[in-house]
Phi, psi and omega in degrees: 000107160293139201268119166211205210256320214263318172260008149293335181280339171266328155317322169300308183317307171299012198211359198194086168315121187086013190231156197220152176262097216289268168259127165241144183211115150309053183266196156084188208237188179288342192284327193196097152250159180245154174216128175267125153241148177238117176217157193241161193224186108314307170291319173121160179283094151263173176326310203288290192340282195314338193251331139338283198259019149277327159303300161297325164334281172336307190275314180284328165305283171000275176346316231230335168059057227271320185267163152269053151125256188276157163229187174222133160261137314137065188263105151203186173296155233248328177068188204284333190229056181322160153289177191212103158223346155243181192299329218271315150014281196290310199313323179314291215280031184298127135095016144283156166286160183195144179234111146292118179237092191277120176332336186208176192275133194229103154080015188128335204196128167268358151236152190229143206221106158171183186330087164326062201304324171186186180248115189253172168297335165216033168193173157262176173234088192258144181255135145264102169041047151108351177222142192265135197231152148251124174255105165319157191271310175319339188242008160292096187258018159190157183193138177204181174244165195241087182324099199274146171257129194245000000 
């Protein structure tokens, strides 16, 4: 059984309404490992939300016998400066600030820290201090939002 954004999203799904799996993430070693999901809600993440879908997560890794021995499972919100890794992502955060770190040099800089301007069909349009990049969506290796304090 491969472990992947897609059958952690349907597990969720049978058992837990509304809710989308934001980030899976996978660390630690042979000894221990850990897996993080970061999920989102409309109503927002709570304690009860984070503990739903750890159970069932929890219970279907078991199931699925998915580690070779102990793991940590890993429940919360996506938090203030969420990642941005699909498309549907970006589309949320338009005319939000945003820090893009592109796999290669885009326009110059492999990183970019300023206005999403839009979503395009295979890239985003970010403004930085006055100049504009399209960034393939394919060459974004780490993307977040950038909290403003008001």
């Amino acid at each position: 059984m491969a472990l992947s954004e897609a059958w952690v999203q349907q597990i969720i799904d049978r058992e837990v309404e509304g809710v989308e799996l934001v980030v899976l993430e996978e660390v630690g070693g042979k000894r221990q490992k850990t897996l993080r999901l970061f999920i989102d809600h409309m109503g927002g993440v709570t304690h009860d939300l984070c503990s739903r879908v750890s159970g069932a997560v929890g219970r279907a890794l078991d199931e699925e016998d998915v580690f070779e021995g102990a793991y940590a499972l890993e429940v919360s919100s996506p938090g203030l400066e969420r990642p941005l890794r699909k498309r549907s992502h970006f589309e949320a955060q338009v005319g939000k600030k945003v820090y893009v770190k592109a796999r290669v040099p885009i326009e110059g800089a492999k990183v970019w820290q300023g206005t999403l301007l839009r979503v395009e069909t295979d890239g985003i349009v970010v403004e930085d201090a006055g100049r504009q990049a399209v960034i393939p969506l394919g060459e974004i290796g780490n993307a977040h939002l950038i909290y403003e304090f008001k």
